[in-house]
C-alpha positions as CSV (number, residue, x, y, z in Angstrom):
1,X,0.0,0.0,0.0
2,X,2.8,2.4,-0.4
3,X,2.2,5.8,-1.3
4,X,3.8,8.9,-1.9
5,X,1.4,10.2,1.0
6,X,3.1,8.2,3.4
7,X,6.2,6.4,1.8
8,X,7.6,2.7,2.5
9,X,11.5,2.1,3.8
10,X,11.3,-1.6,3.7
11,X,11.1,-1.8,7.1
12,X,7.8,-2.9,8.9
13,X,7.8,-1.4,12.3
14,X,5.4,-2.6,15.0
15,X,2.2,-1.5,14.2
16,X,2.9,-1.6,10.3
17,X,1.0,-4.9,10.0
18,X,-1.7,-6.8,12.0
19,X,-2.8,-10.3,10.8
20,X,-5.7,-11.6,12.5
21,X,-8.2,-14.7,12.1
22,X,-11.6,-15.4,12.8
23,X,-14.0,-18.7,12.0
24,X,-17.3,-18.0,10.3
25,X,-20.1,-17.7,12.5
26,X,-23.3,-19.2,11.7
27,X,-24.5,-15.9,10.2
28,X,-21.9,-15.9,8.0
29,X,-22.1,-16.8,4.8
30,X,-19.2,-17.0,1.9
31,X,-19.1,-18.8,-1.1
32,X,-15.1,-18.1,-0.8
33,X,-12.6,-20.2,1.3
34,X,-10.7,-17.5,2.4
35,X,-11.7,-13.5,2.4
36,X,-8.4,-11.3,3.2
37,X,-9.3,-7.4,4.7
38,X,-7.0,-4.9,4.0
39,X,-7.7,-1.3,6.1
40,X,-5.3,1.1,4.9
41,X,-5.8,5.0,5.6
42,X,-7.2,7.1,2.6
43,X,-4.8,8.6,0.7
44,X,-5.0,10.4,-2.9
45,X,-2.9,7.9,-4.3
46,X,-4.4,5.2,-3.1
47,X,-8.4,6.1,-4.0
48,X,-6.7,7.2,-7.4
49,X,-5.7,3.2,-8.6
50,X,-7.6,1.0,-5.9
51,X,-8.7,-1.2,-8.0
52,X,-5.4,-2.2,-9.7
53,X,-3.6,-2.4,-5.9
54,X,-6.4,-5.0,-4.9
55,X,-6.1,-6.9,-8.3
56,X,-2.2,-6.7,-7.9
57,X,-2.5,-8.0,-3.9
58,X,-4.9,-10.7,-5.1
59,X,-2.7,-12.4,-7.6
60,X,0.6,-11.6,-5.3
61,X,-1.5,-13.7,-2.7
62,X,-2.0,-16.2,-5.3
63,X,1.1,-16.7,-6.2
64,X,2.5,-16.6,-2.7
65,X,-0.2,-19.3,-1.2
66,X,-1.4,-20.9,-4.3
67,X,-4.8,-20.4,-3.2
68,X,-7.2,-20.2,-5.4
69,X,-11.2,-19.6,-3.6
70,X,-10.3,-16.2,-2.0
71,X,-10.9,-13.0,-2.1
72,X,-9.3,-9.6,-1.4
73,X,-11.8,-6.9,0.1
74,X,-9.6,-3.0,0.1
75,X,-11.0,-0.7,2.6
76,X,-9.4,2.7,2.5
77,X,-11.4,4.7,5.1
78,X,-10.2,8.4,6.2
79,X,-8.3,7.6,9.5
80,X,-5.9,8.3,11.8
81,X,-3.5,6.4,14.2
82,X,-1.0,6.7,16.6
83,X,0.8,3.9,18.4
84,X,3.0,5.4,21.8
85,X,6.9,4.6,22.1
């Protein structure tokens, strides 16, 4: 998700990424094996080509896990955060 907004040294810091998991509740419903979320805050950049960074994320994924019944669901919501010392 790098961005001229807010550019990328190659070094995740803590904070940088959060991976978390949850099982499908009986009100779920999927037809997908696996749905990814990516929250990223709103930047120019990013609203400008959203749709090529998810379709470029989805076949990294791919090729990185082989899986295939996935998707990628982009959110890019106008936030802020801050994360103490």
């Amino acid at each position: 998700m790098e961005c001229p907004e807010e550019p990328y040294d190659g070094e995740l810091q803590p904070g940088d990424v959060e991976i978390r998991f949850r099982p499908l509740s009986p009100l779920d419903r999927s037809g997908l094996t696996v749905v990814i979320e990516i929250k990223s805050k709103w930047s120019a950049s990013r609203e400008a080509n959203r749709q090529e960074r998810v379709d470029a994320l989805h076949a990294d994924i791919r090729a990185a896990t082989r899986l295939v019944d996935f998707g990628v669901y982009l959110s890019l919501p106008s936030a802020a955060w801050s994360q103490g010392d």
